[in-house]
C-alpha positions in Angstrom: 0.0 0.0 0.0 1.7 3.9 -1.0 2.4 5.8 1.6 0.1 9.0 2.2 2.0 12.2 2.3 1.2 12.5 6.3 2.9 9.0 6.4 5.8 10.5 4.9 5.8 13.5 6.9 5.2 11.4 10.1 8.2 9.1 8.9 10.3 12.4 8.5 9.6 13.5 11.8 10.6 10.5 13.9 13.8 10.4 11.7 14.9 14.4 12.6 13.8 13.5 15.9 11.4 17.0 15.7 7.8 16.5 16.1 7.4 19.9 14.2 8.9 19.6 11.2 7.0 20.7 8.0 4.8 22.7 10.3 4.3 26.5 10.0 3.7 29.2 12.9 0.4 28.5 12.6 0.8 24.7 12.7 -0.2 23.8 9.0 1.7 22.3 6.5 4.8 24.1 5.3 7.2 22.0 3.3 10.1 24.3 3.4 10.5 24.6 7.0 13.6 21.2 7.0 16.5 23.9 6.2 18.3 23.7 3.3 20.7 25.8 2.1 19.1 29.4 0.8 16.9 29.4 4.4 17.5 32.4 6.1 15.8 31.0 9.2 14.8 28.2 11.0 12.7 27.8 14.1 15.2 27.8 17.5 16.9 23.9 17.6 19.2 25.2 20.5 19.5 28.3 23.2 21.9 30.1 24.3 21.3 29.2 27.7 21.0 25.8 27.4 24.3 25.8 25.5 26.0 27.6 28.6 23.9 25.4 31.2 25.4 22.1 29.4 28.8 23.5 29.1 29.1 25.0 32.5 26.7 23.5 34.9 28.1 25.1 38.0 27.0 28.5 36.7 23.5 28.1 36.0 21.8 30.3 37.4 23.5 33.5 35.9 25.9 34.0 32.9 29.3 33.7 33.6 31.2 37.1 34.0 34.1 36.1 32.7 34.7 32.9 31.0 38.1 30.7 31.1 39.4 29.5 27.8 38.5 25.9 28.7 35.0 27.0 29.4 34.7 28.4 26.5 36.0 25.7 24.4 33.3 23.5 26.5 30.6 25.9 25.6 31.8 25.7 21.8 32.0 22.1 21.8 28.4 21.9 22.8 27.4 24.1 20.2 29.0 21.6 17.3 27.3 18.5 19.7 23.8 20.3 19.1 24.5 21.0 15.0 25.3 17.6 14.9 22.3 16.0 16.5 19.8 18.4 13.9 22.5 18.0 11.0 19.5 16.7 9.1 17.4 19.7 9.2 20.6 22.1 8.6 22.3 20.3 5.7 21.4 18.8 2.4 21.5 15.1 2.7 24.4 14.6 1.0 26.3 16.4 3.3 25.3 15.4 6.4 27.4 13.0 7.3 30.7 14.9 7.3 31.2 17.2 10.4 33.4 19.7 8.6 30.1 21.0 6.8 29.1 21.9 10.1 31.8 23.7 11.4 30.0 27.3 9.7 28.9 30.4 11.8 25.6 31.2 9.3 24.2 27.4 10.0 24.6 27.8 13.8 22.9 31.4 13.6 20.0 29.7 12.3 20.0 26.6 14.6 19.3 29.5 17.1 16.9 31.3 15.2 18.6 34.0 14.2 18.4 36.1 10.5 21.2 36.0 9.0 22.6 38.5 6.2 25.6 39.2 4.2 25.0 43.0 3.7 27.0 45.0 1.0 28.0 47.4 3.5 27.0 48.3 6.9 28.9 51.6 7.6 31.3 52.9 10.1 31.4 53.4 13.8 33.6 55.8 16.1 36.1 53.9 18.4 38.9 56.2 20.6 38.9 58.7 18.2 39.0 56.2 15.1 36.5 55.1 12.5 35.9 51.5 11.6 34.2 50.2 9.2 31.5 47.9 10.7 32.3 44.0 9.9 29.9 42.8 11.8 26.6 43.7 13.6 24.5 41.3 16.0 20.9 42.0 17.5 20.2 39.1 20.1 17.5 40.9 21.4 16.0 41.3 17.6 17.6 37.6 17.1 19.8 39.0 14.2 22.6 38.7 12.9 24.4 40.8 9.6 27.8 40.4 8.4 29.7 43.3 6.0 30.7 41.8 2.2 33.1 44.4 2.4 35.9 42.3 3.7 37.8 38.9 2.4 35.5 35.4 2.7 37.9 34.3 5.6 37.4 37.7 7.4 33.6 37.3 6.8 33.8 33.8 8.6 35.6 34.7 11.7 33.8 37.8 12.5 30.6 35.8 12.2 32.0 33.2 14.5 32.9 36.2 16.5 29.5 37.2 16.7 28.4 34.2 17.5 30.5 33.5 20.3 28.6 37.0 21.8 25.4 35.2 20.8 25.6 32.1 22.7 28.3 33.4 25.5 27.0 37.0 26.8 23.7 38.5 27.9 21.3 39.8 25.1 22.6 43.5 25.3 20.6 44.6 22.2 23.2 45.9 19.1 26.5 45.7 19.1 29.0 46.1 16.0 32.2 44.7 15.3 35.3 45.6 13.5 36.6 42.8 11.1 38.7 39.8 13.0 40.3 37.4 11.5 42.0 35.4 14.8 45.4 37.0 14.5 45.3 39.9 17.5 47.0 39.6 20.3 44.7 38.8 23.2 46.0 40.9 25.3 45.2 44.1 22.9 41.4 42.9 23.4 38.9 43.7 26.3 37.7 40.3 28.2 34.1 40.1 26.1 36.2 41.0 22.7 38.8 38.0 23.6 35.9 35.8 25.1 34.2 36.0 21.1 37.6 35.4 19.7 38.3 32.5 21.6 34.9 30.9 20.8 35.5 31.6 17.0 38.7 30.0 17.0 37.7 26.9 19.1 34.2 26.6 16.8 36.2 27.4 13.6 39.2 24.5 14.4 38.1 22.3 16.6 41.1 20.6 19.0 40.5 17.4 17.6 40.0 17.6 13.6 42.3 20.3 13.7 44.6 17.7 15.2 43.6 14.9 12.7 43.8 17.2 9.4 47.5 17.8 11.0 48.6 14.3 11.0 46.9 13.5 7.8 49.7 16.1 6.1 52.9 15.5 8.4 52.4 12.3 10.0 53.1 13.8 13.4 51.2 15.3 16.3 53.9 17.1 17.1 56.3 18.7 14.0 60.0 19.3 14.8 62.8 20.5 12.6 65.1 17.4 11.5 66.5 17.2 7.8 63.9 14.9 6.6 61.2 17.4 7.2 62.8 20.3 5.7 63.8 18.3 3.0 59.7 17.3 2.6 58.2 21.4 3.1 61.0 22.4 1.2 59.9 24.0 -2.3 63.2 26.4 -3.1 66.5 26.7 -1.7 66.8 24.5 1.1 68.8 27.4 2.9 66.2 29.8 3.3 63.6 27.5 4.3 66.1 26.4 7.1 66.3 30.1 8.2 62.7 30.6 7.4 61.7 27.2 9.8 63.8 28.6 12.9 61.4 31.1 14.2 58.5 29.1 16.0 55.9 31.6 14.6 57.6 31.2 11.4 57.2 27.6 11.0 53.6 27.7 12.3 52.7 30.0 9.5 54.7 27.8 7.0 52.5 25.1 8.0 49.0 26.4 7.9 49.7 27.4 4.3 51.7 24.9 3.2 50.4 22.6 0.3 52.5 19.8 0.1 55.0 17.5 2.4 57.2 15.3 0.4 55.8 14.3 -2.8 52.3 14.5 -1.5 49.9 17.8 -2.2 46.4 19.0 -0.1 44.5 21.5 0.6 46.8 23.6 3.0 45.0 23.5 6.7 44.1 27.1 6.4 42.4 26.6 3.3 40.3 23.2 4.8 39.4 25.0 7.5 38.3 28.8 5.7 40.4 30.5 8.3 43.3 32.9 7.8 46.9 31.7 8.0 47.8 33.8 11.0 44.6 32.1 12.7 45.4 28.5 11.9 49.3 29.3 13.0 48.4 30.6 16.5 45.6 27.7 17.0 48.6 25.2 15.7 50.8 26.4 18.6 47.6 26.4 21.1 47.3 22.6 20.5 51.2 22.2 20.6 51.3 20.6 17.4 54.3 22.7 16.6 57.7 22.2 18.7 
């Protein structure tokens, strides 16, 4: 006997595990409502508070004031936990299975229920004396989110993780605008709420442990060192000058987020895999020591 299209909807249902999916606000049938990519927004899958409750269940009765770094890379690791449990709903089928897909700032946005838009331009703002042109602008009392075109893809993609990381770590204070952040300030030229975003961006953008994977995959190490073997395999001109090039720690961190090839062997540099800038992927390879 064919299935009726309430069968198939009912069968749907028990496979997203969401009782409300293909329903509309006003509870009739609205096929679109299973996100695909083009959705600006999906009815809330996650909260804030439940994120922070999960992540941090000593502090549940108030936000945090200040967050540790291992807090927050709890709190961010709960996020990608929640994605992945309604990876159905925010991915194209064909995707689902593969947890990089995941790792992106506009899908968690709408997991909470946020609008989401790339805007051409969203102006300046006065900071000490300076103007800045606005990179990003989030409303979590409006449950918005808008990020400026104006800068490069990977800038676009941290600043939204940034903004995130204010979304699902800090009190709903109304607007607040952002200059462009790519993962490459020093923290300590940052206030704490500033560094708190940045550290939530980095940890959602490369997680410890694919970041760590992705790095063995390439070197076949969890922890590179200089020997002649492995300058002999990054080594793509005068052997020389990427010796004097690979002494400086920083140096050889950079070298390794962007490089392309070890040996005879060629990839997608690190930086590139995981759509963050070099100078980001270098400080989170020294963060998870993979770099001695």
């Amino acid at each position: 006997m064919a299935k009726t299209r309430q069968d198939l909807i009912s069968q749907d249902r028990y496979i997203k595990e969401n009782p409300y999916a293909h329903l509309d606000g006003d509870g009739g049938f609205d096929a679109t409502f299973v996100l695909a990519k083009g959705v600006t927004k999906l009815a809330p899958l996650i909260t804030p508070v439940g994120i922070r409750t999960r992540a941090c269940p000593r502090r549940m009765s108030a936000v945090p004031s200040s967050y540790t770094f291992r807090q927050i890379g709890d709190v961010a690791r709960t996020v990608q936990v929640a994605l992945w449990k309604h990876r159905a709903q925010l991915l194209p089928k064909s995707e689902s299975h593969r947890p990089m897909e995941l790792l992106n700032p506009e899908l968690a946005f709408k997991a909470l229920g946020f609008h989401y838009d790339l805007c051409d331009t969203l102006g300046q703002f006065a900071l000490e004396g300076k103007y800045f042109e606005v990179a990003g602008i989030v409303d979590s009392a409006a449950q918005e989110v808008r990020i400026s075109r104006q800068f490069p893809r990977r800038v676009q993609r941290f600043t939204a993780a940034h903004e995130l990381g204010h979304a699902v770590l800090h009190e709903a204070v109304g607007l607040h605008r952002d200059r462009p952040v790519d993962g490459s300030r020093p923290r300590n030229q940052r206030n704490q709420t500033e560094w708190e975003a940045d550290a939530f961006a980095t940890t959602f953008l490369m997680p410890a442990k694919l970041v760590a994977e992705e790095f063995e995959k390439r070197f076949h190490t969890m922890e590179f060192t200089l020997t002649e073997e492995t300058i002999f395999a990054l080594a793509t001109e005068d052997e020389q000058i990427v010796r004097r090039q690979l002494q400086d720690t920083r140096r050889r961190s950079r070298t390794l987020a962007v490089a392309q090839r070890f040996g005879a062997v060629r990839f997608l540099s690190l930086a590139e895999v995981f759509g963050v800038s070099a100078e980001a992927m270098a400080i989170r390879l020294e963060e998870l020591r993979l770099v001695g």
